[in-house]
Each structure stands twice: as structure tokens, then as C-alpha cells.
LUMDOKE-199888 format. One line per field, with one value per residue (C-alpha): residue in one letter; x, y, z. Coordinates in Angstrom, 2 decimals. Example, Ala and Ser with C-alpha at 12.3 -4.5 7.8 and 13.67 -1.06 7.14 Angstrom:
LUMDOKE-199888
aa = [A,S]
x = [12.30,13.67]
y = [-4.50,-1.06]
z = [7.80,7.14]
***
This chain:
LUMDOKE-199888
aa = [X,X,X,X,X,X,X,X,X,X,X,X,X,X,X,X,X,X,X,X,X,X,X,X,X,X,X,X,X,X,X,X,X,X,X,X,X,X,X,X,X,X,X,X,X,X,X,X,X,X,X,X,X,X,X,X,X,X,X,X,X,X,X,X,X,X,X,X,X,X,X,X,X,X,X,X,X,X,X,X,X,X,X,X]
x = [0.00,1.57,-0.07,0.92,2.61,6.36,7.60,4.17,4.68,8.76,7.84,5.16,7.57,10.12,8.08,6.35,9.77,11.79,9.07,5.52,7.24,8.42,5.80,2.38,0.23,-2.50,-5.19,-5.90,-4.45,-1.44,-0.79,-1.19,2.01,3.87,3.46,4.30,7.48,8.51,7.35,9.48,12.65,12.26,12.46,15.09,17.18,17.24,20.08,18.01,20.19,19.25,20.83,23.93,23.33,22.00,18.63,15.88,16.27,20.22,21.46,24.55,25.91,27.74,30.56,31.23,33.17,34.80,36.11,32.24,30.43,28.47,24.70,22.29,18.61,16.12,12.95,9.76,10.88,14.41,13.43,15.84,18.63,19.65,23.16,24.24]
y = [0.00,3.53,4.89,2.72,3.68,2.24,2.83,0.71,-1.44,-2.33,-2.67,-5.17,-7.60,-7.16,-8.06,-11.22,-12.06,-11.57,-13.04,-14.24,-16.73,-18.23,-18.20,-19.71,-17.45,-18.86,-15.91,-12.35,-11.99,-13.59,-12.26,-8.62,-9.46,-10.59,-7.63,-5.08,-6.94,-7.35,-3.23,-2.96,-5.04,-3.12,0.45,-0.18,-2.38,-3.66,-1.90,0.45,0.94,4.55,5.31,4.45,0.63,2.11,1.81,4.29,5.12,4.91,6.55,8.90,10.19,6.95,4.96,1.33,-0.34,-3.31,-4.99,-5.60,-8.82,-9.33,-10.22,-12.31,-11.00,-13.26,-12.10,-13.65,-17.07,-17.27,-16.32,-12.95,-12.76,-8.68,-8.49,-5.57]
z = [0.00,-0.76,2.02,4.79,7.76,7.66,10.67,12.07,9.51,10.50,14.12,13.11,11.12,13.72,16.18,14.44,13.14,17.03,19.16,18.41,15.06,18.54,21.38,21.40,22.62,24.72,24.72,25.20,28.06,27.45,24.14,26.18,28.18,25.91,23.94,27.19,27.77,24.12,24.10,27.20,25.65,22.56,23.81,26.45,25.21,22.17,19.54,16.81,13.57,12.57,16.63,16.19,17.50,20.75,22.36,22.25,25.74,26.05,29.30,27.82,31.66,32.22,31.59,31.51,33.84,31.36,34.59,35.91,36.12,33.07,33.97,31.75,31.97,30.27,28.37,27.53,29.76,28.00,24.29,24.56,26.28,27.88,28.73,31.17]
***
């Protein structure tokens, strides 16, 4: 469609294509939460391209310590993995 909205229209196959291609959703309600913490994953954490591989809501005040402990926080019961 000319008229369709693309940046909808990216976040839609990025989202079918990341996460429901590999979940079976059981209902409404579950369906609901995994979209909030895909949502959440997605505007925290996850790398966008067109910001310079960071994430929408990249915290710029701080460094990072390379000699920290490097902590695994799954997503969506293991599907993503967030690294801090």
C-alpha cells in the first residue's frame, strides 16, 4: 500500500519475526504481556540501527566499567537474552 505507515509497519515484522514466530500465545491476556514486555525489551534495550546501534532510551551520563560482572537478563521465559 503507498499509504501505509512504515515505521508501524517495520515494528510489526520485527516483532512477528523476534518473538511471536516463537511463542504460542494462549489468549488475550497472554498475548497482552507478551506484547508489554517485548514493548518494554524493545524500547530499552534492544540496539536500533538509525541510533547508532544504541537503544531508544540509552542513558549517555555513564561509563562502563569493562572490569564488571556481566549479567544475563532473560525475556519472555528465555526467548531474549539482555546483557548488562
Amino acid at each position: 500500500m503507498p499509504r501505509a505507515n512504515s515505521y508501524a509497519e517495520r515494528f510489526v515484522g520485527t516483532l512477528r519475526r523476534e518473538c511471536l514466530d516463537h511463542v504460542l500465545v494462549l489468549g488475550e491476556r497472554h498475548l497482552r504481556s507478551v506484547l508489554a514486555e517485548y514493548a518494554r525489551h524493545y524500547n530499552s534495550h534492544r540496539p536500533h540501527q538509525g541510533l547508532q546501534q544504541k537503544p531508544p532510551q540509552h542513558q549517555f551520563s555513564h561509563a562502563v566499567d569493562i572490569t564488571a560482572r556481566i549479567e544475563r537478563r532473560q525475556v519472555l521465559g528465555g526467548l531474549i537474552s539482555e546483557y548488562r
